[in-house]
TIRO-2110 file (N, C-alpha, C; in Angstrom, 1 decimal):
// TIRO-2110
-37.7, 16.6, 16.3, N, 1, A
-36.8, 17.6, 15.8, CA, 1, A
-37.6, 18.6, 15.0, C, 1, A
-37.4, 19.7, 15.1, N, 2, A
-38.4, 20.9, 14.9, CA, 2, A
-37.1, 21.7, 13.4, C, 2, A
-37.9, 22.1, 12.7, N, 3, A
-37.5, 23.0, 11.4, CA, 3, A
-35.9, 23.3, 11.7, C, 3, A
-36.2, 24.2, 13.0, N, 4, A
-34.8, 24.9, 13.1, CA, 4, A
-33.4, 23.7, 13.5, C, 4, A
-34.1, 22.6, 14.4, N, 5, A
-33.0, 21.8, 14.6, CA, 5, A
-32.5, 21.5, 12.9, C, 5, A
-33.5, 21.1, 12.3, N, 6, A
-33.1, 20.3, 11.0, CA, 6, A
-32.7, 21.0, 10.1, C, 6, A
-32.6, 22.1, 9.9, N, 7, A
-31.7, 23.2, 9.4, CA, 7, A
-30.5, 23.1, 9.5, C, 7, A
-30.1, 23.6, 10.9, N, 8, A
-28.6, 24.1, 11.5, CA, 8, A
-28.5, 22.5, 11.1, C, 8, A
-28.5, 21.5, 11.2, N, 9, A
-27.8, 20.2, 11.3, CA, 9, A
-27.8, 20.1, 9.9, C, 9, A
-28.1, 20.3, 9.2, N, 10, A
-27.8, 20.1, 7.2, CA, 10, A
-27.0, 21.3, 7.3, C, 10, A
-27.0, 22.3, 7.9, N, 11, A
-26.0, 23.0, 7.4, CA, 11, A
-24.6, 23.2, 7.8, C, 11, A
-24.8, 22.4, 9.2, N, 12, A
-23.4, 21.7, 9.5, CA, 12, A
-22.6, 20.6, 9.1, C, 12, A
-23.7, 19.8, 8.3, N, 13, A
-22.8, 18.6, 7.3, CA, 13, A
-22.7, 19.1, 6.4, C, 13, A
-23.5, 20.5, 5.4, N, 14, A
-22.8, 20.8, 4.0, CA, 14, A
-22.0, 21.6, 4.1, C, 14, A
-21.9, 22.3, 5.7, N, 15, A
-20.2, 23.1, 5.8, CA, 15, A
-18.9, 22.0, 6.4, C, 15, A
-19.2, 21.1, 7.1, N, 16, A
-18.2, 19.7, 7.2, CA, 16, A
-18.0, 19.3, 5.9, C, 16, A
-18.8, 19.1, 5.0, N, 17, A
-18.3, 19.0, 3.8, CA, 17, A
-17.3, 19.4, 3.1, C, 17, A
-17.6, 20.3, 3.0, N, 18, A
-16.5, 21.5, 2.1, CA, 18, A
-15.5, 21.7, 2.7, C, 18, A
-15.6, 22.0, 3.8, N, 19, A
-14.3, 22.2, 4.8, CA, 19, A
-13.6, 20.8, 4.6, C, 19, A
-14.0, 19.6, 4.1, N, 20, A
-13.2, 18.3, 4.4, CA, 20, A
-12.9, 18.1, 3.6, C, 20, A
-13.3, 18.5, 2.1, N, 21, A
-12.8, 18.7, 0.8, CA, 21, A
-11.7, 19.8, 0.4, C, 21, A
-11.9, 20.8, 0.8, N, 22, A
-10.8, 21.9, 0.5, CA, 22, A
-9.5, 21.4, 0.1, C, 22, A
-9.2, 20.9, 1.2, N, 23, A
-7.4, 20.8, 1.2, CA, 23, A
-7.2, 19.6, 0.2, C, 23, A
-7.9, 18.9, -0.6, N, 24, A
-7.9, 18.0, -1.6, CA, 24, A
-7.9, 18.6, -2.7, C, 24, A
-8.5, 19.6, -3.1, N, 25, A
-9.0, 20.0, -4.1, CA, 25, A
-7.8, 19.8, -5.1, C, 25, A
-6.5, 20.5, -5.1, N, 26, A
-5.3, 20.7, -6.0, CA, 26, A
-4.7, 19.4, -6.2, C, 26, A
-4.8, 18.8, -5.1, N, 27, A
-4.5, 17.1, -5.5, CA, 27, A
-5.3, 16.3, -6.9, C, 27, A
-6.6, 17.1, -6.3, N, 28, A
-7.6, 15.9, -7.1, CA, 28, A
-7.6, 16.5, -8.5, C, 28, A
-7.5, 18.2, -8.9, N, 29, A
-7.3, 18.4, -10.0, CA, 29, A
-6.1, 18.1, -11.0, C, 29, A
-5.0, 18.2, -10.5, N, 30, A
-3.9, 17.6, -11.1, CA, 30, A
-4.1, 16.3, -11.6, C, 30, A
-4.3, 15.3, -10.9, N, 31, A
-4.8, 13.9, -10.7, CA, 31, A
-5.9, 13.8, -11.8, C, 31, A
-6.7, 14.4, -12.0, N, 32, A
-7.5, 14.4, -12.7, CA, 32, A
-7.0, 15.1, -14.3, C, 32, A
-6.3, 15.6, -14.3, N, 33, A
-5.2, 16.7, -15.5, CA, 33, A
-4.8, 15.8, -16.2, C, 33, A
-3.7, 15.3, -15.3, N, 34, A
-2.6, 13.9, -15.6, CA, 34, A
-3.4, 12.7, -16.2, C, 34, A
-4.7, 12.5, -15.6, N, 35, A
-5.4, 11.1, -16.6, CA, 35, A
-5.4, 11.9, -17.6, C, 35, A
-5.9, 12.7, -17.7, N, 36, A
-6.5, 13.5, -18.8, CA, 36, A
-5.3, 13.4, -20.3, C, 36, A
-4.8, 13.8, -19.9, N, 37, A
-3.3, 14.0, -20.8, CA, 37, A
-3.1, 12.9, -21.0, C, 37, A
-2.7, 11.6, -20.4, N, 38, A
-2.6, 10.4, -20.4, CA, 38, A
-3.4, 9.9, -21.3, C, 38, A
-4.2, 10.1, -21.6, N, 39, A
-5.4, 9.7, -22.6, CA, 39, A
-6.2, 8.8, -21.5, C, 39, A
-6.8, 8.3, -20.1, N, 40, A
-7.3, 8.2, -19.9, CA, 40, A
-8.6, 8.4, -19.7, C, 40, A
-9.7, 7.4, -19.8, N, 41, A
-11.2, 7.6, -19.6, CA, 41, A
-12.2, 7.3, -18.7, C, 41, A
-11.7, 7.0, -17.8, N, 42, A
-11.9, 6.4, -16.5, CA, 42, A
-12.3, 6.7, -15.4, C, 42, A
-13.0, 7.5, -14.4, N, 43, A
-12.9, 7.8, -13.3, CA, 43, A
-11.3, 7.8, -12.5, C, 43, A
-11.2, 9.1, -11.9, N, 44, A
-9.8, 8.9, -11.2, CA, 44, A
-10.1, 8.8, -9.7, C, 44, A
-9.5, 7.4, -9.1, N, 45, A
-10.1, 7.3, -7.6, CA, 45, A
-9.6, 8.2, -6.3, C, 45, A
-10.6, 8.5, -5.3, N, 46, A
-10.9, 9.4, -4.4, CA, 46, A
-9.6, 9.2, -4.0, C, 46, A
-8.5, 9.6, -3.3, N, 47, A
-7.7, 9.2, -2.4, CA, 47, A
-8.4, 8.8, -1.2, C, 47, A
-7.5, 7.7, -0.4, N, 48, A
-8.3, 7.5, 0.7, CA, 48, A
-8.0, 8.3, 2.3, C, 48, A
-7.3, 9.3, 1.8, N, 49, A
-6.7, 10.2, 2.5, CA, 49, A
-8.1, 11.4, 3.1, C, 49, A
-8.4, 11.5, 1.9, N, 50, A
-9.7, 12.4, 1.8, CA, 50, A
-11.2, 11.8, 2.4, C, 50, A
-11.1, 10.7, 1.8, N, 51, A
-12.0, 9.8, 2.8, CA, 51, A
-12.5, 10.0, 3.9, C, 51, A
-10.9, 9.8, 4.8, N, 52, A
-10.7, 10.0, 6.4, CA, 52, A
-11.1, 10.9, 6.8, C, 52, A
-10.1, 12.1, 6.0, N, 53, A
-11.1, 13.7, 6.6, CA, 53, A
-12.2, 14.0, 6.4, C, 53, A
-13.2, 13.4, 5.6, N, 54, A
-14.2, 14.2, 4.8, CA, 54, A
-15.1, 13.0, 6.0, C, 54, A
-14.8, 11.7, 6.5, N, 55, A
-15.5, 11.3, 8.0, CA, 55, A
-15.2, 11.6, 8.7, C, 55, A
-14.0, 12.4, 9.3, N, 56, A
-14.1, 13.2, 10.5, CA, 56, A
-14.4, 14.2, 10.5, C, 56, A
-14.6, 14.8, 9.5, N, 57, A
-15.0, 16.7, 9.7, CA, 57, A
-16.9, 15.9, 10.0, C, 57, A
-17.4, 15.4, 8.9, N, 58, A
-18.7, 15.1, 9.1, CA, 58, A
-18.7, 14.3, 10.5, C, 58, A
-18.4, 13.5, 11.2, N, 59, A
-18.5, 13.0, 12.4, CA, 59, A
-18.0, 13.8, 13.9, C, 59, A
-17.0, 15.0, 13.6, N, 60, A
-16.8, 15.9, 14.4, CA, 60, A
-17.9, 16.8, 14.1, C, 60, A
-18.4, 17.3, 13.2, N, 61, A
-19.5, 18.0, 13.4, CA, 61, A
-20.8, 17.7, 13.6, C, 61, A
-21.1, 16.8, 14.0, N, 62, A
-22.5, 16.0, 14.5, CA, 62, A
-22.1, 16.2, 15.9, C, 62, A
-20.9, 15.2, 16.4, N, 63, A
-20.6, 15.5, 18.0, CA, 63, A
-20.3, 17.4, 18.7, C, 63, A
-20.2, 18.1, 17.9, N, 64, A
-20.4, 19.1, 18.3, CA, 64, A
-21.7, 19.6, 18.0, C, 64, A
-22.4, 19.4, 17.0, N, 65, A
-23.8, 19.8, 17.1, CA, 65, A
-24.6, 19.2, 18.4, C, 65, A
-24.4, 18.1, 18.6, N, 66, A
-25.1, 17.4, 20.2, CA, 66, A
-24.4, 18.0, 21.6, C, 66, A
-23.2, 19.1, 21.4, N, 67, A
-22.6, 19.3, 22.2, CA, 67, A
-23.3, 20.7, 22.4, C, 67, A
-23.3, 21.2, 21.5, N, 68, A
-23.5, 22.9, 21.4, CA, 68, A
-24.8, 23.2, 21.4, C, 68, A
-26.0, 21.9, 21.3, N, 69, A
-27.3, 22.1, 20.9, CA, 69, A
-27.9, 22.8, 22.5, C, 69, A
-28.5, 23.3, 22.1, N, 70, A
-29.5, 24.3, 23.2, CA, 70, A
-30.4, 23.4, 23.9, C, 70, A
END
């Protein structure tokens, strides 16, 4: 694997990333608000909702990097 492969492939799992986090974000801040206020000190846990997307955005984007690769 040569520079440029190993590039575009980190930069397809740090954009799988984000894109698999997005639509959580408002969830997780509220969620995070509400312990807050609650007087909790704790870590607030990931939903496992987000989980799921945040391994398929990362596992759809590998199979299309092997798809699309030159």
């Amino acid at each position: 694997m040569d520079q440029a492969d190993a590039l575009s492939m980190y930069s397809l799992v740090m954009l799988s990333m984000a894109l698999g986090t997005a639509g959580h974000l408002g969830k997780l801040s509220r969620r995070y608000l509400a312990a807050r206020q609650a007087g909790e000190t704790g870590e607030v846990p990931i939903p496992a909702g987000l989980l799921v997307q945040l391994f398929l955005c990362l596992t759809a984007g590998l199979v299309m990097y092997f798809v699309i690769k030159p």
